[in-house]
C-alpha positions as CSV (number, residue, x, y, z in Angstrom):
1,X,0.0,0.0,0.0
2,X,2.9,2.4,0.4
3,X,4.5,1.6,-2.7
4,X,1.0,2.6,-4.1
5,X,0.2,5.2,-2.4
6,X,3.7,7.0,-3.6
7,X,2.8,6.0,-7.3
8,X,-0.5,7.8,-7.2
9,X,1.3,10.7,-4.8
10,X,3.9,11.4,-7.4
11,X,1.6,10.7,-10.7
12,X,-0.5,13.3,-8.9
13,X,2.2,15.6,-8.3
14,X,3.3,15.1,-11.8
15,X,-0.4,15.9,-13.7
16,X,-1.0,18.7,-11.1
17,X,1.8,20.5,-12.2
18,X,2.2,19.6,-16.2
19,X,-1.1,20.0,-17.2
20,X,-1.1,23.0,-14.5
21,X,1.5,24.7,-16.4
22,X,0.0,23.9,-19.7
23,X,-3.7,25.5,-18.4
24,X,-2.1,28.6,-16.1
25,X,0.0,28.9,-19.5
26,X,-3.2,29.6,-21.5
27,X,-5.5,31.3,-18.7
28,X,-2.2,33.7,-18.7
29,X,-1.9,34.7,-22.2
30,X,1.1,32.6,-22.2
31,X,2.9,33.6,-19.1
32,X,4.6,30.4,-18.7
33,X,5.4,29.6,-22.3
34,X,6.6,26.6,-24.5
35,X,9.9,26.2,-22.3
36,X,8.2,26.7,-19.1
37,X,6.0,23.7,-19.6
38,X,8.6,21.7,-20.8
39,X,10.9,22.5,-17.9
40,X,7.6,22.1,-15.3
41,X,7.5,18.5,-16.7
42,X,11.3,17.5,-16.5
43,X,11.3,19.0,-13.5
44,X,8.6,17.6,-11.3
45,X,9.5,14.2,-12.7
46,X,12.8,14.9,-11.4
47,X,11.7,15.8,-7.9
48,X,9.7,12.7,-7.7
49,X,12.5,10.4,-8.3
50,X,13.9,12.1,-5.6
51,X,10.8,12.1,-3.0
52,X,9.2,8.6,-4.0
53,X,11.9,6.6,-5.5
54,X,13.1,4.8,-2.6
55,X,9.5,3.7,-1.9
56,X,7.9,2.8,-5.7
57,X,10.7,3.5,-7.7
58,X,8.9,6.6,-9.0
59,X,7.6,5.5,-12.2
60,X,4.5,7.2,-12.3
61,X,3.9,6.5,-16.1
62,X,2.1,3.1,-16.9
63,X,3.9,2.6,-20.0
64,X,6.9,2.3,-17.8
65,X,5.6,0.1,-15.4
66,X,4.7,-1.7,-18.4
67,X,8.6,-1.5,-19.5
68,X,10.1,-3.4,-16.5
69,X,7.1,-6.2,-16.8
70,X,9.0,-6.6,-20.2
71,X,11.9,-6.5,-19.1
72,X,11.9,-9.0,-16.3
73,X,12.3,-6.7,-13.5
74,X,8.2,-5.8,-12.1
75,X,5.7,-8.9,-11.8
76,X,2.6,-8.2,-13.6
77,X,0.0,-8.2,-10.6
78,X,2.8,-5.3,-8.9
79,X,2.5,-3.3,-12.0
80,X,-1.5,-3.5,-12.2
81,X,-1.5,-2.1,-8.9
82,X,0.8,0.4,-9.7
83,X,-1.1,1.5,-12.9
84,X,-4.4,1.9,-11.2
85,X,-2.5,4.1,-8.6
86,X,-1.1,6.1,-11.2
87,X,-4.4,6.7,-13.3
88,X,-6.4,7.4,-10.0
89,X,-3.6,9.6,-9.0
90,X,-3.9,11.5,-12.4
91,X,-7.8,11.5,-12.4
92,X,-7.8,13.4,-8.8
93,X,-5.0,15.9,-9.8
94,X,-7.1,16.8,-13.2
95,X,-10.1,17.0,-11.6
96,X,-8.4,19.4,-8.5
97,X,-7.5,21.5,-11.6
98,X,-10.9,21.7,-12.9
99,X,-12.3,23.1,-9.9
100,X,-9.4,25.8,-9.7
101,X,-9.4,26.5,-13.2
102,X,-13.5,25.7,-14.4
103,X,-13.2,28.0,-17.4
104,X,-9.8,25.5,-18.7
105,X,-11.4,24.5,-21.8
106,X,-9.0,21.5,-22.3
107,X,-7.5,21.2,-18.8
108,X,-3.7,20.2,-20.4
109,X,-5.5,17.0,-22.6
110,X,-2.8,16.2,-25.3
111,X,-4.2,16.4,-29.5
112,X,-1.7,16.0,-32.3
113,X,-1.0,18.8,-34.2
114,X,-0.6,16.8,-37.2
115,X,-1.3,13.3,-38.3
116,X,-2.8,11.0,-35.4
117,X,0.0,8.5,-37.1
118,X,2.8,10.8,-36.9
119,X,2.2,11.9,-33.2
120,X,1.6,8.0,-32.6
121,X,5.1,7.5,-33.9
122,X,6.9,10.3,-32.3
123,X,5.2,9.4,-28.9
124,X,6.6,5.9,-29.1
125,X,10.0,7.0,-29.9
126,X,10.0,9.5,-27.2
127,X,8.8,6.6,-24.6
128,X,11.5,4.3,-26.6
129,X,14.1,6.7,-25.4
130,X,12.6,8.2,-21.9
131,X,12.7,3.8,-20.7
132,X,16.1,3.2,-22.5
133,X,17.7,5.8,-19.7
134,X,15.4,4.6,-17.1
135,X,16.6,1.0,-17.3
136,X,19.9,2.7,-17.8
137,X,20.0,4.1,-14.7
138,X,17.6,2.3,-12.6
139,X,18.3,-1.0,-9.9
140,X,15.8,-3.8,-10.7
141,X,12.4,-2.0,-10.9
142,X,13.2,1.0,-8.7
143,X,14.7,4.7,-10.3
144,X,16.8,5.7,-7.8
145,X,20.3,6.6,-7.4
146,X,22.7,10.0,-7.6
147,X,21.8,10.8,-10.9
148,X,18.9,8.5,-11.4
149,X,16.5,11.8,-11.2
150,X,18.9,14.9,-13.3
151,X,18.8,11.7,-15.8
152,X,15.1,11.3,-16.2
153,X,13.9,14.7,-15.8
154,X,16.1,16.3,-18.3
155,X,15.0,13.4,-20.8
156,X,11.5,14.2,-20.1
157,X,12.3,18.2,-20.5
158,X,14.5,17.8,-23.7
159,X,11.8,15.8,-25.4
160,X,8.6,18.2,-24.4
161,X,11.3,20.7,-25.6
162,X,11.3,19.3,-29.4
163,X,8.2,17.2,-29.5
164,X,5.7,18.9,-27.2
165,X,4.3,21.3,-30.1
166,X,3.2,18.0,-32.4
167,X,2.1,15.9,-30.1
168,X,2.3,17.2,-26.4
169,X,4.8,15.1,-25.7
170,X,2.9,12.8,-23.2
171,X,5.0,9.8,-23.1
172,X,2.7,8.3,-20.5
173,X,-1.3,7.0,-20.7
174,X,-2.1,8.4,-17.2
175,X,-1.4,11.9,-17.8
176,X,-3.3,11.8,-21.2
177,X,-6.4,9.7,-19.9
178,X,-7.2,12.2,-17.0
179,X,-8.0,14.8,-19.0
180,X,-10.0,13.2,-21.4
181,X,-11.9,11.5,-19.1
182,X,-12.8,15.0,-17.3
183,X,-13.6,16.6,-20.1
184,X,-15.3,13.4,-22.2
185,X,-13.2,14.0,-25.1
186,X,-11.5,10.8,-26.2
187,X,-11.1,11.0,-29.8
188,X,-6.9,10.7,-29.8
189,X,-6.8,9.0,-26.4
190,X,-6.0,5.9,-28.3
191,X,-2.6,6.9,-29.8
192,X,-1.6,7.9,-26.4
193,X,-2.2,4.7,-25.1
194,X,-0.6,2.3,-27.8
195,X,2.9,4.8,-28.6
196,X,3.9,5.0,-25.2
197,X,3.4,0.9,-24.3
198,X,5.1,0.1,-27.6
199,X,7.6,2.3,-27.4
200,X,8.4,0.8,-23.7
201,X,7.8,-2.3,-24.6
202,X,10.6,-1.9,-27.6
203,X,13.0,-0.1,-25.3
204,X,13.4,-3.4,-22.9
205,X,15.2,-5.9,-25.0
206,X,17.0,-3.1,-26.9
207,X,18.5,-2.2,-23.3
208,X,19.0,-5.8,-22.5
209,X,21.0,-6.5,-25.7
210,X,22.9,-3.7,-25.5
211,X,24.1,-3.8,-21.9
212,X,24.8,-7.6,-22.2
213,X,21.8,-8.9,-19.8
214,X,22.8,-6.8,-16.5
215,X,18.9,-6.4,-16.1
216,X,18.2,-7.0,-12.6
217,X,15.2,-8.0,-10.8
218,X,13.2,-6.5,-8.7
């Protein structure tokens, strides 16, 4: 139960203040900015790692979760519990935003600028890359170390940086799903869902290949 509760603490923390940044951003004219979300995302991502890892592992994302089932290093039934935590955790940040922030017409949901299959790529390279360093610098299922966090969070920041103007940059089904389920508006949900878990999913024997089988378990 703690190892939940920090999931849905920091997946909370982490929609609260994305999406937050991404709705004061447009209730401000822009006060925020393009960087500013960006940074908001790398960075509270990176303060997680720091707060929760020790407990969950911090990987408030279910395609990451997802990752180390693939990999070897999370048993199934431990990463359903962990995904439920993270989408609840998501739900209840999006919804605290709604009632702050009831004239948000989007409250942060992610849409593709272009092509629903060219964000659906981009998002599963992004998450290709973002589980790649995780496993890199992760111990069994758990992301946390010295670096483990500066690691992560400028990932997440550099690729919002680049990518965040096609598609959002998501890289993660919780923090796409809350907002569309608050504001009933699900018609891209769907490559949200299946470029993140592929891209994951991809990243895992890539990493193990590459780095000669030191996967550890959890």
């Amino acid at each position: 139960m703690r190892r939940l509760a920090a999931e849905g603490l920091g997946t909370f923390a982490l929609v609260f203040a994305g999406t937050g940044a991404i709705v004061i951003d447009a209730a401000t004219g822009g006060a925020v900015g393009h960087v500013g979300i960006a940074l908001t995302f790398g960075l509270v991502v990176l303060a997680m790692i720091y707060a929760v890892g020790d407990v969950s592992g911090a990987h408030i994302n279910p395609a990451v979760s997802l990752g180390f089932v693939v990999s070897g290093r999370m048993a199934p039934a431990r990463a359903a519990g962990y995904i439920l935590a993270q989408c609840a955790g998501a739900i209840l940040a999006t919804l605290l935003l709604l009632a702050l922030f009831p004239a948000a017409p989007t409250l942060g949901q992610t849409h593709p600028a272009g092509p629903a299959w060219q964000s659906c790529i981009l998002e599963g390279v992004l998450t290709f890359f973002l589980m790649y360093v995780i496993l890199a610098v992760s111990t069994g299922s758990k992301e946390k170390g010295l670096m483990a966090g500066v690691a992560v969070g400028a990932t997440i920041g550099l690729e919002a940086l680049f990518a965040g103007p096609i598609t959002g940059a998501s890289m993660n089904p919780a923090r796409s799903l809350a907002p569309a389920l608050v504001t009933g508006d699900f018609a891209h949900l769907w490559l949200y869902v299946l470029g993140p878990v592929a891209g994951a999913a991809l990243a895992s024997p890539l990493h193990a290949w590459i780095s000669g089988g030191r996967d550890r378990p959890a």
